[in-house]
KOLNUKOL-79496 format. One record per residue: residue number from 1; residue in one letter; x, y, z of N, C-alpha, C, O, CB in turn. Coordinates in pm, whole numbers, plus 32768, in hexadecimal, padded with zeros to 4 digits. Glycine has a CB too. Layout:
SITE  seq  type   n.X   n.Y   n.Z  ca.X  ca.Y  ca.Z   c.X   c.Y   c.Z   o.X   o.Y   o.Z  cb.X  cb.Y  cb.Z
SITE  NUM     A     X     Y     Z     X     Y     Z     X     Y     Z     X     Y     Z     X     Y     Z
...
# end
This chain:
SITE  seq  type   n.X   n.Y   n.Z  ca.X  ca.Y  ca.Z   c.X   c.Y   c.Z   o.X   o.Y   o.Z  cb.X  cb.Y  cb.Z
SITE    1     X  D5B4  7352  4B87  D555  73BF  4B8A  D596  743C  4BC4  D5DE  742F  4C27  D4D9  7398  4BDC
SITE    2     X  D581  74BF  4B89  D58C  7534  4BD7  D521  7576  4BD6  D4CB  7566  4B7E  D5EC  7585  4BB7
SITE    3     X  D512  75E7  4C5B  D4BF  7623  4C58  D510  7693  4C88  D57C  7695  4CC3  D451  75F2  4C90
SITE    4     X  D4AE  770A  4C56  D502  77BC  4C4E  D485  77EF  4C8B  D412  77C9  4C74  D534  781E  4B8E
SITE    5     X  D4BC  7866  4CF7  D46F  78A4  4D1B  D494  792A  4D07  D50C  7942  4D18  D452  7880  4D84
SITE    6     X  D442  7992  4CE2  D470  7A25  4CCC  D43F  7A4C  4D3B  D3FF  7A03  4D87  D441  7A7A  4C4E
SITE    7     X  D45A  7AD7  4D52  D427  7B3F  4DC9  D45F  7BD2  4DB6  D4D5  7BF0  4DA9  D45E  7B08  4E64
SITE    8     X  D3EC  7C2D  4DB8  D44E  7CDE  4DA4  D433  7D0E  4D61  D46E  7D71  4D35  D4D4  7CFF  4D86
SITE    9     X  D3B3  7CD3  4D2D  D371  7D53  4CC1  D308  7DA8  4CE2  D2DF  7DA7  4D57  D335  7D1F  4C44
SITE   10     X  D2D3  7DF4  4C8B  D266  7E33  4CE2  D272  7EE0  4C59  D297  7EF6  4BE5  D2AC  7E4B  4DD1
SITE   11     X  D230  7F35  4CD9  D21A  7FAF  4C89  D26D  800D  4CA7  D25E  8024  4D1F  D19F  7FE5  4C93
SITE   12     X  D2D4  8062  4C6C  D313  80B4  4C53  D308  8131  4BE9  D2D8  8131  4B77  D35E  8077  4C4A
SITE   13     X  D34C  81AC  4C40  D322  820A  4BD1  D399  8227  4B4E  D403  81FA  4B7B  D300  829D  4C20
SITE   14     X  D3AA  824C  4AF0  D40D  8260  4A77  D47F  82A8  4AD1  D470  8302  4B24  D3CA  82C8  49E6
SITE   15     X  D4FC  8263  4AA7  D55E  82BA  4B2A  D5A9  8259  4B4E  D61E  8246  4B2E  D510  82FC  4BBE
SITE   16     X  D540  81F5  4BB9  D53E  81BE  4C39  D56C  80FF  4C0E  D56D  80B6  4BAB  D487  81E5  4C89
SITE   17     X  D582  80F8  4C75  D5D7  805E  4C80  D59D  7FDB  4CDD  D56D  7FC5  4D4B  D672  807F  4CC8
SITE   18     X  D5B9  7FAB  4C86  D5A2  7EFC  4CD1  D5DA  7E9B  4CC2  D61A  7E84  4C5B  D53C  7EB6  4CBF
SITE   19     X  D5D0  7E54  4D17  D625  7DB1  4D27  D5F5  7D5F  4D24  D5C4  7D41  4D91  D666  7D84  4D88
SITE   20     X  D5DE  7D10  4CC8  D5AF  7C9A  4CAE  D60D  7BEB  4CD7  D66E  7BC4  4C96  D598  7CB8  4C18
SITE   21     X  D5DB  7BAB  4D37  D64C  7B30  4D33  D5E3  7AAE  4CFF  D569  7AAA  4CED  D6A3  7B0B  4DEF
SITE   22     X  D654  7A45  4CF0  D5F5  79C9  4CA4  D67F  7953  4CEF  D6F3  793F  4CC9  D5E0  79D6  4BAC
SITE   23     X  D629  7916  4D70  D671  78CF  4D9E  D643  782A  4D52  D5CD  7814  4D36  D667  78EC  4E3A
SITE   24     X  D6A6  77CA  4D3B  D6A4  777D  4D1F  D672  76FC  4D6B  D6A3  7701  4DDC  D6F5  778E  4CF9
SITE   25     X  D626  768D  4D5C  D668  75E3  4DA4  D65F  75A1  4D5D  D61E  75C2  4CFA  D631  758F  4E17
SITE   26     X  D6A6  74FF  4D66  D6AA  74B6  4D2B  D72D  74A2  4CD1  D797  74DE  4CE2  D645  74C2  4D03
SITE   27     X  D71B  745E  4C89  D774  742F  4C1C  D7E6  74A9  4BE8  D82F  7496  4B86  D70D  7400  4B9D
SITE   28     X  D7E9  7519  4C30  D852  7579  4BF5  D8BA  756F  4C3A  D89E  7576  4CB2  D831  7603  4BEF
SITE   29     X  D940  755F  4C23  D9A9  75A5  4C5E  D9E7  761C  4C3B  DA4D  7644  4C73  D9FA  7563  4C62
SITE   30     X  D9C3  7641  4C02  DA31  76C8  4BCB  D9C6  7746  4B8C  D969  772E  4B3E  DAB4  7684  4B29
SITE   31     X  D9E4  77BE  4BB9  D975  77F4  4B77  D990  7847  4AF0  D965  78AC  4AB9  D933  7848  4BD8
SITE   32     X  DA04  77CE  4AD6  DA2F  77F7  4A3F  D9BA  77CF  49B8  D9A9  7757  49A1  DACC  779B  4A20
SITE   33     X  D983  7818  497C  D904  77E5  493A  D87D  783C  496C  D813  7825  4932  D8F2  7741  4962
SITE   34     X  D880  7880  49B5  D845  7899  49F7  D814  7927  49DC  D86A  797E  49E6  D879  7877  4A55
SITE   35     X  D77A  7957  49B2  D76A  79EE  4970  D6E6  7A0C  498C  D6A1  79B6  49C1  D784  79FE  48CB
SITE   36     X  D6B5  7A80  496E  D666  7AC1  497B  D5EF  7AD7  48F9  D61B  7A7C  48B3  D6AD  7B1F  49A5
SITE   37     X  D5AE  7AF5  48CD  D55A  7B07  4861  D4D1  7B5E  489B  D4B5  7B68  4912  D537  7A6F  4820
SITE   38     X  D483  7B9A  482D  D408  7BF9  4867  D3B0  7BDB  47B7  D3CC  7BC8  4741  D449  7CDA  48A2
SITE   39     X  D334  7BEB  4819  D2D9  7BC4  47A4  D281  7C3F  47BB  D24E  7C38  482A  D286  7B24  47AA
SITE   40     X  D25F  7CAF  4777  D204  7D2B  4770  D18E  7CF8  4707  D19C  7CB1  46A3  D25E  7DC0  4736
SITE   41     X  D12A  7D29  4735  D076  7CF4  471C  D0A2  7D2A  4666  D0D2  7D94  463C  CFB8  7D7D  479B
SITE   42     X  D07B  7CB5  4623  D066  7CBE  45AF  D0E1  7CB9  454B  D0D6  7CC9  44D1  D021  7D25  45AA
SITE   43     X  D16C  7C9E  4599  D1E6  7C9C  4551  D23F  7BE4  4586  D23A  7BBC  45FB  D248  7D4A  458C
SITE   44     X  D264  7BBA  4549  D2D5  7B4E  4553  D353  7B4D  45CE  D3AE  7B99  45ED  D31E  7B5B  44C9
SITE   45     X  D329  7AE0  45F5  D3B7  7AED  4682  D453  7B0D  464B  D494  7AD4  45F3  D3D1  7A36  46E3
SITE   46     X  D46E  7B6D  4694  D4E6  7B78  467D  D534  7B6B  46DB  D520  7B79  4754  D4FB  7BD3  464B
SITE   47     X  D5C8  7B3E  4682  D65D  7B48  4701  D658  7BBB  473E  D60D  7C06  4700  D706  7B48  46C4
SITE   48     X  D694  7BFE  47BC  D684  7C39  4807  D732  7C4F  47FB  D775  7C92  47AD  D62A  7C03  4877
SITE   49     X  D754  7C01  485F  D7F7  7BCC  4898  D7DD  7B32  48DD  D77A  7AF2  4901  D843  7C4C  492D
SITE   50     X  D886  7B1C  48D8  D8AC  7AA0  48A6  D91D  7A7B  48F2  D970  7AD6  48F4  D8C5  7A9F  4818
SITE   51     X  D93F  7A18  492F  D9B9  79CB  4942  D9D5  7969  48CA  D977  791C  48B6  D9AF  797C  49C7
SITE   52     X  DA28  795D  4888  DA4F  790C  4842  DA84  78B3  4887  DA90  78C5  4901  DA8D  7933  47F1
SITE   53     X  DABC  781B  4835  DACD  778B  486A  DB43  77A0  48C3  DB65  7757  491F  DAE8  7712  47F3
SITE   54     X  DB7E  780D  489B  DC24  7854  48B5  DC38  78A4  4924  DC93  78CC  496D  DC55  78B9  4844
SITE   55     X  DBAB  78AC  4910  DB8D  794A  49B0  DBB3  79DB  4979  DB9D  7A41  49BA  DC22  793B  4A65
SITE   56     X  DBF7  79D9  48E6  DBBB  7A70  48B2  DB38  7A98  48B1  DAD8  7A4B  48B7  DBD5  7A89  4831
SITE   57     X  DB32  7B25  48A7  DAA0  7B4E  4884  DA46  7B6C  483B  DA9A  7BB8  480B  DA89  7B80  489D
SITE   58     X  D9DA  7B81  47F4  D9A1  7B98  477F  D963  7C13  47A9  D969  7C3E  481C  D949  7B2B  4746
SITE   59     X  D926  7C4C  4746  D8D6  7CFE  4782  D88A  7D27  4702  D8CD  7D4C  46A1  D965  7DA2  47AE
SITE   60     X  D809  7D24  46FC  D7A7  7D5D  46A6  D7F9  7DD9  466B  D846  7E1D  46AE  D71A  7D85  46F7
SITE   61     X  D7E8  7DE5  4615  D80F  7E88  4607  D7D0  7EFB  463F  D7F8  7F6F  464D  D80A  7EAD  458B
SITE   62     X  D73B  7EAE  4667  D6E8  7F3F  465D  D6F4  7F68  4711  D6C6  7FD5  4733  D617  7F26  4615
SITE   63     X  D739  7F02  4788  D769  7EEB  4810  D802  7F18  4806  D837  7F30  4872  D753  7E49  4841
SITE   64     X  D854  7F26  478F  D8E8  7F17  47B9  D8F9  7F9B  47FA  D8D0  8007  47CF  D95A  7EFB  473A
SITE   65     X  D94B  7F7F  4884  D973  800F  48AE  D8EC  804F  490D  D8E2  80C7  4927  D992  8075  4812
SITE   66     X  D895  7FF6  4933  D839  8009  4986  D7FE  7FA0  49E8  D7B9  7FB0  4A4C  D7E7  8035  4942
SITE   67     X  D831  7F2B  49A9  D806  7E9F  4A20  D888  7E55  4A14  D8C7  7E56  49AB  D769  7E20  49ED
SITE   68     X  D8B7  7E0D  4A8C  D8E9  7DB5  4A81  D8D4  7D4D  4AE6  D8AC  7D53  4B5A  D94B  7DD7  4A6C
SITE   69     X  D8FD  7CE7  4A96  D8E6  7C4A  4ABF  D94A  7C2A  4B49  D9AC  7C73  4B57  D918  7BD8  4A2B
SITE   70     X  D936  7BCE  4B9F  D98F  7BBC  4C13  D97C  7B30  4C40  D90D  7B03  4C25  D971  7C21  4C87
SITE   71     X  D9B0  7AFD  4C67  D97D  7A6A  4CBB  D9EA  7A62  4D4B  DA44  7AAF  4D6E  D99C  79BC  4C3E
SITE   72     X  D9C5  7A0C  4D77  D9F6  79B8  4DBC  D9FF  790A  4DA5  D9A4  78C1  4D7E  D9BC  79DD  4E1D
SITE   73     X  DA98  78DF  4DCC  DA6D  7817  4D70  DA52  781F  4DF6  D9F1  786B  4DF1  DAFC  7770  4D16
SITE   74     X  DA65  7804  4E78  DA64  77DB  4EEE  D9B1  77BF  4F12  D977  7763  4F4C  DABA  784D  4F49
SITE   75     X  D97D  7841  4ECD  D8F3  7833  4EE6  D887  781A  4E8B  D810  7838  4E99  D8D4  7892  4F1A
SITE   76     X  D8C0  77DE  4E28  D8A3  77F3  4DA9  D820  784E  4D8C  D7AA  782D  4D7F  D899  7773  4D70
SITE   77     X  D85E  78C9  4D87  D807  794A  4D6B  D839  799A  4D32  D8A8  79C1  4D57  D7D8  798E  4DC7
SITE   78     X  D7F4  79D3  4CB9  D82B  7A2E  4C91  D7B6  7AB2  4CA2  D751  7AAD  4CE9  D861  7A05  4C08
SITE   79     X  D7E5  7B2D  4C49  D7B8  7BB2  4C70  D7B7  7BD9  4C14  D7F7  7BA9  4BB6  D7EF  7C01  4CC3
SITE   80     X  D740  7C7D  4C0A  D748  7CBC  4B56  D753  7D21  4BF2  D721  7D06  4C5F  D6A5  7CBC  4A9B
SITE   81     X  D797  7D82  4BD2  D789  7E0F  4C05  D76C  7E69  4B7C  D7B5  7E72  4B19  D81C  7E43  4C5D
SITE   82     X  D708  7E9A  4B90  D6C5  7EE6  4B1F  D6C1  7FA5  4B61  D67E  7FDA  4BB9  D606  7E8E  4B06
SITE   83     X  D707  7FC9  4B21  D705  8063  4B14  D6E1  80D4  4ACD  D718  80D2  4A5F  D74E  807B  4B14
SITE   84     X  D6AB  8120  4ADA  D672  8173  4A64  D628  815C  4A0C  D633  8168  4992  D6B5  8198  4A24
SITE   85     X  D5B9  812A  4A64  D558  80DA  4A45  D508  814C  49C6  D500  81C6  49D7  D4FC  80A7  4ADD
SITE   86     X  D4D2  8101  4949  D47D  8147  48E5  D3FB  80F1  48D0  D3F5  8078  48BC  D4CE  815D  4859
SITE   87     X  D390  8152  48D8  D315  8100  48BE  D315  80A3  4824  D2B7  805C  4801  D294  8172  48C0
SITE   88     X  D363  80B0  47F3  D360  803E  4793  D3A4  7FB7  47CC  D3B2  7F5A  477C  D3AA  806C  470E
SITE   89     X  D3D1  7FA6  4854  D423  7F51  4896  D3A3  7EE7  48BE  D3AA  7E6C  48BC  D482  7F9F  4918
SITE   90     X  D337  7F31  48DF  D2EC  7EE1  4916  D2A1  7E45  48BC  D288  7E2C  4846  D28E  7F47  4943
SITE   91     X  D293  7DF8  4940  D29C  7D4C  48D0  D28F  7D1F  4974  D291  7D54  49E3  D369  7D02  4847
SITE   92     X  D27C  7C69  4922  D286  7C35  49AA  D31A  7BF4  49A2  D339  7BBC  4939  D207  7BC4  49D2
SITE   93     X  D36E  7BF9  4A00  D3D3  7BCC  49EB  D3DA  7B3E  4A26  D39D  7B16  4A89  D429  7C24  4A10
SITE   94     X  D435  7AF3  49D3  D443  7A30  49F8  D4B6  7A09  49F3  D4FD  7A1C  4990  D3FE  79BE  4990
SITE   95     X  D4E4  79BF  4A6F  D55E  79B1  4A78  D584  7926  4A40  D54D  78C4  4A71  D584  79C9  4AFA
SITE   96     X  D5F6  7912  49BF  D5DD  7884  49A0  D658  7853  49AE  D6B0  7894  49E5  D5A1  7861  491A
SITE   97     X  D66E  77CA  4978  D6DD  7758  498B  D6A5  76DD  493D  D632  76B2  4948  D6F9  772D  4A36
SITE   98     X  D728  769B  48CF  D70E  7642  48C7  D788  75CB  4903  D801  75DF  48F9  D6E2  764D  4851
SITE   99     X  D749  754C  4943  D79D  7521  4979  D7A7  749F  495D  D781  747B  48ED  D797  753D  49E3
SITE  100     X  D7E5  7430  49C6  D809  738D  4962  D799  7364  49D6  D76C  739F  4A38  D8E1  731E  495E
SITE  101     X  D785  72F5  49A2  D7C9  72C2  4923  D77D  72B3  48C0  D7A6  7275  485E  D807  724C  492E
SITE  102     X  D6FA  72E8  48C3  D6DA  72F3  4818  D6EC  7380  47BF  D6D7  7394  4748  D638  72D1  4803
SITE  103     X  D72B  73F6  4846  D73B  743A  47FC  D6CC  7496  47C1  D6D7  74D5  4758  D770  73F9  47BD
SITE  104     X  D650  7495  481F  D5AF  74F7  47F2  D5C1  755C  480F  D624  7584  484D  D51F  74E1  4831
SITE  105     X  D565  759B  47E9  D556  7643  4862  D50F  760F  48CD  D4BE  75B6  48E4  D4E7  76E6  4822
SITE  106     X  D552  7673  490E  D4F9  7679  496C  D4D5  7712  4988  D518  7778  4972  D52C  762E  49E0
SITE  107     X  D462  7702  49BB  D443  77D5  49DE  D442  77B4  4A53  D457  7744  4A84  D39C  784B  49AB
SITE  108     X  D416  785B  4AA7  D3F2  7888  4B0C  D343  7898  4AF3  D316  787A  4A84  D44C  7904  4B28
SITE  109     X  D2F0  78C3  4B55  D275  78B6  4B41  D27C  795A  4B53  D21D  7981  4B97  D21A  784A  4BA1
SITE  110     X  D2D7  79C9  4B24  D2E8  7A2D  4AEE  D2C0  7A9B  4B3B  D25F  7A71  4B7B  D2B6  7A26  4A83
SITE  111     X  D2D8  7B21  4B5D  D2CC  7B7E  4B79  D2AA  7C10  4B40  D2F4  7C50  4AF5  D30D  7B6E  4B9F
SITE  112     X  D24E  7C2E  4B64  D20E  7CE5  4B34  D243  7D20  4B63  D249  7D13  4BDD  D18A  7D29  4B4F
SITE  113     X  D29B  7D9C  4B17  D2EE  7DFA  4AE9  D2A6  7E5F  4A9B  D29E  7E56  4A20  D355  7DBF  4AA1
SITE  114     X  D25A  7EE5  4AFA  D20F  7F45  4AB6  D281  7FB9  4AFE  D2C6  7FBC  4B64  D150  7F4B  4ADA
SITE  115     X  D261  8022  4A73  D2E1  8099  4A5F  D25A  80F7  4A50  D220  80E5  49E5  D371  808E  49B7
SITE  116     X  D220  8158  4AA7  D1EA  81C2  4A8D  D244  823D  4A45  D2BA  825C  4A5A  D1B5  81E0  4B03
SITE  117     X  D1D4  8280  49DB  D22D  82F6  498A  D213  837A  4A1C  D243  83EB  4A12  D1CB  8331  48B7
# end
């Protein structure tokens, strides 16, 4: 079993910045696998950013060059630092992982991320 906890969202104005972390327990060692996603009212979850199995990174296009992903393995936590924040940013954001040994998702029980214009 894992369980993810997010923390660091909230209300911000267009501009302005936040940190979102999604600490891990359980069944993870590595926070390779390990990403972010946001679901906005009335649209499909999307990738966000990403650790790959490799520990490269992945990056929305519509985030590249404005958030990036961070962790720590020691604590197994990782981080979105989100910058230049745009009210189309806003969603709830969920921090996910899939892990062994069956290999499911797992989410976070997700975080609100509002971008005033």
């Amino acid at each position: 079993q894992v369980q993810l906890v997010e923390s660091g969202g909230g209300l911000v104005q267009a501009g302005g910045s936040l940190r979102l972390s999604c600490a891990a327990s359980g069944n993870i060692f590595s926070i390779n696998g390990m990403g972010w996603y946001r679901q906005a009212p009335g649209k499909q979850r999307e990738l966000v950013a990403r650790f790959t199995s490799i520990g490269s990174t992945n990056y929305a296009d519509s985030v590249k060059g404005r958030f990036t992903i961070s962790g720590d393995n020691a604590k197994k936590t990782v981080y979105l630092q989100m910058n230049s924040l745009k009210p189309e940013d806003t969603a709830v954001y969920y921090c996910h992982v899939q892990a062994p040994p069956s290999w499911r998702d797992y989410w976070g029980q997700g975080t609100q991320v509002t971008v005033s214009s």
